[in-house]
N, C-alpha and C positions, 0 to 999 in steps of 0.2 A: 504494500500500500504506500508506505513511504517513498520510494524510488520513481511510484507512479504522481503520485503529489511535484514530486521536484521536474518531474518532465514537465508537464504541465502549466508551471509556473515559468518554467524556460521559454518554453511553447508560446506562452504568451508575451514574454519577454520579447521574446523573436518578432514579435509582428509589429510594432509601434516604429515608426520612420527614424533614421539616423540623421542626425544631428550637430556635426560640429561645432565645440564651441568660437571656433573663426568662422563658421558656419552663419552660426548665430550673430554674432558679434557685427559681420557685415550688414545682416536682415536687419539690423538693430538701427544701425547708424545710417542707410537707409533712410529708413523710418520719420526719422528725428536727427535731421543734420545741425541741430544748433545741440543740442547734445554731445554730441563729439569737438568740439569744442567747450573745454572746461576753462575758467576762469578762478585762481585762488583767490580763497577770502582774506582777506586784510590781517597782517600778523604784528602788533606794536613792537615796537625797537624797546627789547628791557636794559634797565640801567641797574648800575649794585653788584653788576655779575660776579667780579671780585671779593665782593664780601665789605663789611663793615669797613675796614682798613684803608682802603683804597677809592681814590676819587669813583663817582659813579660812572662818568666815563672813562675807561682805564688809557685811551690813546687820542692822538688828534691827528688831523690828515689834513690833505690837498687833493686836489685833480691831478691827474697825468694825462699822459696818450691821450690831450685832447686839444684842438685845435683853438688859437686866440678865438676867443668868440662863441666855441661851441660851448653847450654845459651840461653838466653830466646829467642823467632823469633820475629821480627818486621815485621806488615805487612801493606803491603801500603793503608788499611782499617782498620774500627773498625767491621770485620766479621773475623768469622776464615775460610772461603773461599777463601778469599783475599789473593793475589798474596803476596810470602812471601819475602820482602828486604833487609832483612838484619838480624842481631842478636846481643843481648848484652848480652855478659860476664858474670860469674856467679861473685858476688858482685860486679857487675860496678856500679857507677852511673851515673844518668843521670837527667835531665830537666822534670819536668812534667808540663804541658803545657795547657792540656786542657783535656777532658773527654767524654766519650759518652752519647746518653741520658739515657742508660741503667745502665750506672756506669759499664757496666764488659769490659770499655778500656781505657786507659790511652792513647792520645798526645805526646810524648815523642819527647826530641830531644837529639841526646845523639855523643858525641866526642868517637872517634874512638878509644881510647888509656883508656876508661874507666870512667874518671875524668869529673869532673864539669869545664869546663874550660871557661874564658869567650871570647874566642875569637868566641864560638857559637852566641853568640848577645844577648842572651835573662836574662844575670842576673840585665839589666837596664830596665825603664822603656821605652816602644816604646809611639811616640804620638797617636796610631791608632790600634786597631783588624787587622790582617792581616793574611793572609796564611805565612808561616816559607818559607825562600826561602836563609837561611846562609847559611855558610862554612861547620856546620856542618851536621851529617843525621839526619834524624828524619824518624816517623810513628807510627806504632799503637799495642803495648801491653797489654796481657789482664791484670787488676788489680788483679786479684788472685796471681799474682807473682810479683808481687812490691809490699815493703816495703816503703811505705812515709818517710823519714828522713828529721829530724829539719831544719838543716842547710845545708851550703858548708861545713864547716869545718867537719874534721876526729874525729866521737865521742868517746870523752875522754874515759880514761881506768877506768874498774869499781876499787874503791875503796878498800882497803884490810879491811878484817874482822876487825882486829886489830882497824883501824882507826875508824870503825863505832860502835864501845863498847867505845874507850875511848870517842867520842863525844856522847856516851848515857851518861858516867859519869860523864860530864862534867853538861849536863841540868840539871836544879834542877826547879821545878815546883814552881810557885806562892804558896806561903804563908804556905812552908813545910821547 
């Protein structure tokens, strides 16, 4: 009896149409062409990631690889899908903040006028990980076009030729 229950069950198995699921997948999108095209939802740039200890934004940046004039998009995700909100400036700087898990986005929060400035909230430390919710904007750029810079401050002018021969003439090596 049992062995005749399992055919049975096969049997019927057997008769329903085959199915791939690329099968499916294509009848699908078909179907419903704006479907296949997905849109990510909005993810905030978090500040604190460092911990108590340390400014809430832990670095500051620039533009790169980008031409006088052009400016880089900010977008309200770490996708390039994502809805686009805004832009920074070609050598603006701004707040870097946090990062993707993939490294190609940077968290940014960046003051409208270009500048590091701290009325954005993030050059202290916060007591807490938080979503960015300042004065100033923030979202999401990719890292191929940020340069990380040291500090807040405007980096010094490089040094003249001159001055860096008379300090070679100056050094005189141990025990010459």
């Amino acid at each position: 009896m049992r062995p005749s229950i399992i055919l049975i069950c096969l049997a019927l198995c057997a008769c329903g149409e085959p199915a791939t699921v690329a099968n499916r997948a294509a009848r699908d999108s078909e179907a419903a062409p704006e479907a296949a095209a997905i849109t990510p939802e909005s993810r905030p740039v978090r500040i604190g990631e460092l911990g108590a200890n340390f400014r809430a934004c832990g670095a500051a940046g620039t533009t790169r690889n980008l031409k006088a004039g052009e400016a880089l998009p900010v977008r309200s995700a770490p996708f390039d899908n994502a809805g686009e909100t805004g832009s920074v400036a070609s050598a603006a700087r701004f707040f870097i903040c946090t990062r993707s898990h993939d490294q190609k986005w940077f968290g940014i929060v960046f003051d409208e006028a270009g500048t590091l400035g701290e009325r954005c909230g993030v050059s202290e430390p916060v007591t807490r990980r938080r979503d960015y919710d300042g004065p100033c904007r923030s979202g999401w750029v990719q890292s191929a076009f940020v340069k990380v810079i040291a500090g807040e401050e405007p980096a010094p002018a490089a040094p003249a030729v001159a001055d860096n021969v008379s300090e070679a003439a100056n050094f005189a090596l141990p025990g010459a």
